[in-house]
C-alpha positions as CSV (number, residue, x, y, z in Angstrom):
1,X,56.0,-43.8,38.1
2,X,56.8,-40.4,39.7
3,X,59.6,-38.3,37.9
4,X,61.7,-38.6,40.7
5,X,62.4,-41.5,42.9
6,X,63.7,-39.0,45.7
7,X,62.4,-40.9,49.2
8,X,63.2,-44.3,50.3
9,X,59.6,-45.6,50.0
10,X,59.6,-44.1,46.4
11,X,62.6,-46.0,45.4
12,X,61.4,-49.2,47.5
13,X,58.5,-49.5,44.9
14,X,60.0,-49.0,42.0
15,X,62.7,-51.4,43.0
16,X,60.3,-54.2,43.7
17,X,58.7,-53.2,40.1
18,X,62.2,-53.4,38.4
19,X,63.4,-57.1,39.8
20,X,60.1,-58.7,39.0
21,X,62.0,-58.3,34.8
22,X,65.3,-58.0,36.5
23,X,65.8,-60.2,39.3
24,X,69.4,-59.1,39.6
25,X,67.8,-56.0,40.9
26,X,67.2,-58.2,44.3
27,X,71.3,-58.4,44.5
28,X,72.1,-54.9,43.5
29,X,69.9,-52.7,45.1
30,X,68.6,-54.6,48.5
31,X,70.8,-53.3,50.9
32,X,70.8,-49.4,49.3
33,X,66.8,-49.9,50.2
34,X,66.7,-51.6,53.3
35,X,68.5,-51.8,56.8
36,X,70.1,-55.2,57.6
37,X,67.4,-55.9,60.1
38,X,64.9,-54.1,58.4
39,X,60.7,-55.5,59.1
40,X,58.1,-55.8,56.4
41,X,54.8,-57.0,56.6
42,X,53.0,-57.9,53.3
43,X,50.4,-60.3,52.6
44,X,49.6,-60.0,56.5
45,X,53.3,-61.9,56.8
46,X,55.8,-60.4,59.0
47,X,59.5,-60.9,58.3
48,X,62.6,-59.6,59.8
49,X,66.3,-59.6,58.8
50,X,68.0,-59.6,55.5
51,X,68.1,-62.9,54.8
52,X,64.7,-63.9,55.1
53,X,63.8,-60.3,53.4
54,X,65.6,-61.9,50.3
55,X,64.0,-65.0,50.2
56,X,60.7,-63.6,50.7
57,X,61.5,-61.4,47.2
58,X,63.2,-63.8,45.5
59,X,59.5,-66.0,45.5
60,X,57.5,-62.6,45.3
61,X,59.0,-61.8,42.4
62,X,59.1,-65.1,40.6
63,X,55.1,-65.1,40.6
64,X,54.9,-62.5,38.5
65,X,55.7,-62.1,34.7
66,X,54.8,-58.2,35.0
67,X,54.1,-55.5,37.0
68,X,53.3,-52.2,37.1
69,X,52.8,-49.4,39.8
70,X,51.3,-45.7,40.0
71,X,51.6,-44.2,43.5
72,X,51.7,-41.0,45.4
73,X,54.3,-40.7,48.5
74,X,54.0,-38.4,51.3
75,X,56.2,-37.2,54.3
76,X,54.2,-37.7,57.5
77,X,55.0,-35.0,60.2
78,X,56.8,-38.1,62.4
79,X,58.9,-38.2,59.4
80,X,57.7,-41.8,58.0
81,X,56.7,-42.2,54.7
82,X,53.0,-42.9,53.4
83,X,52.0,-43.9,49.8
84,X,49.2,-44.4,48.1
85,X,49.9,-47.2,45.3
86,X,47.9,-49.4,42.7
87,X,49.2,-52.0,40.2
88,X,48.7,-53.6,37.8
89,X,49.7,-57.1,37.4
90,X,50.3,-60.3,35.3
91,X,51.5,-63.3,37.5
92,X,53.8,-66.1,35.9
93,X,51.1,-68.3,35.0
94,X,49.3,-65.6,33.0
95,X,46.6,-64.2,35.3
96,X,45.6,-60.9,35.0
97,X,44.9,-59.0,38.7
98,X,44.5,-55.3,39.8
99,X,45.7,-54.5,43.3
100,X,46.0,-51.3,45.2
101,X,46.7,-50.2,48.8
102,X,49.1,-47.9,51.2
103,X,52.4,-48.6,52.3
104,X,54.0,-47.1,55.4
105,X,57.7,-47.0,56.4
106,X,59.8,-45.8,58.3
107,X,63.8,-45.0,57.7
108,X,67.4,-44.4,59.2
109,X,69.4,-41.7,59.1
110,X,71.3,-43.3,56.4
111,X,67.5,-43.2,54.0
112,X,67.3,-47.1,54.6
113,X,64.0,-49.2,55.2
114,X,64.1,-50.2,58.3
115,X,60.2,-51.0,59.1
116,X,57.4,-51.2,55.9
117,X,54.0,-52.3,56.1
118,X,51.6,-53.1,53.4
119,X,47.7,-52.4,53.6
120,X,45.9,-53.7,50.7
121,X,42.5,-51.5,50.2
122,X,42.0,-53.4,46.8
123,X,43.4,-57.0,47.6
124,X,44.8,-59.8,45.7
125,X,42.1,-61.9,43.7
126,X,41.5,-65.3,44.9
């Protein structure tokens, strides 16, 4: 984890980290991270709003037991956000997996989410 969690994206990741041990994370943090009609696609999924947001974390984070993330963010010129990421991961019924890929987002003037998108350059196993 970087020594600072200064950006939005920075703090996005290690927030989705944290609630997969602390699932009150979800509760407390959501709406410092992400607009109210914030969009993120993950998993080739596209969801909008903070209610559907929620529930897709609430099951994310129930499949996993563990999980663990190394990643390098960067300022793009626009002003979005890039990072490079990989994890490492143990799901809830024990499986062991490796993932990595490159998350984009873009923010509000008030350093909230408002539009993230996950590529995956190592995917999810089968």
């Amino acid at each position: 984890m970087p020594a600072t969690l200064g950006t939005p994206l920075d703090r996005y990741i290690a927030f989705a980290e944290r609630a997969v041990t602390d699932p009150s994370a979800l509760e407390e943090e959501f709406d410092r991270i992400f607009a109210s009609d914030a969009t993120v696609n993950l998993f080739g999924e596209t969801i909008r709003g903070r209610e559907a947001l929620l529930s897709f974390y609430r099951h994310f984070v129930s499949t996993y037991a563990e999980l663990r993330h190394v990643w390098q963010t960067t300022e793009n010129p626009d002003g979005s956000l890039h990072a490079d990421w990989a994890a490492s991961c143990r799901a809830a019924d024990g499986t062991i997996s490796a993932v990595a890929g490159v998350e984009t987002a873009e923010v509000n003037e008030s350093g909230q989410i408002t539009s993230l998108v996950n590529t995956f350059t190592v995917p999810p196993g089968p």
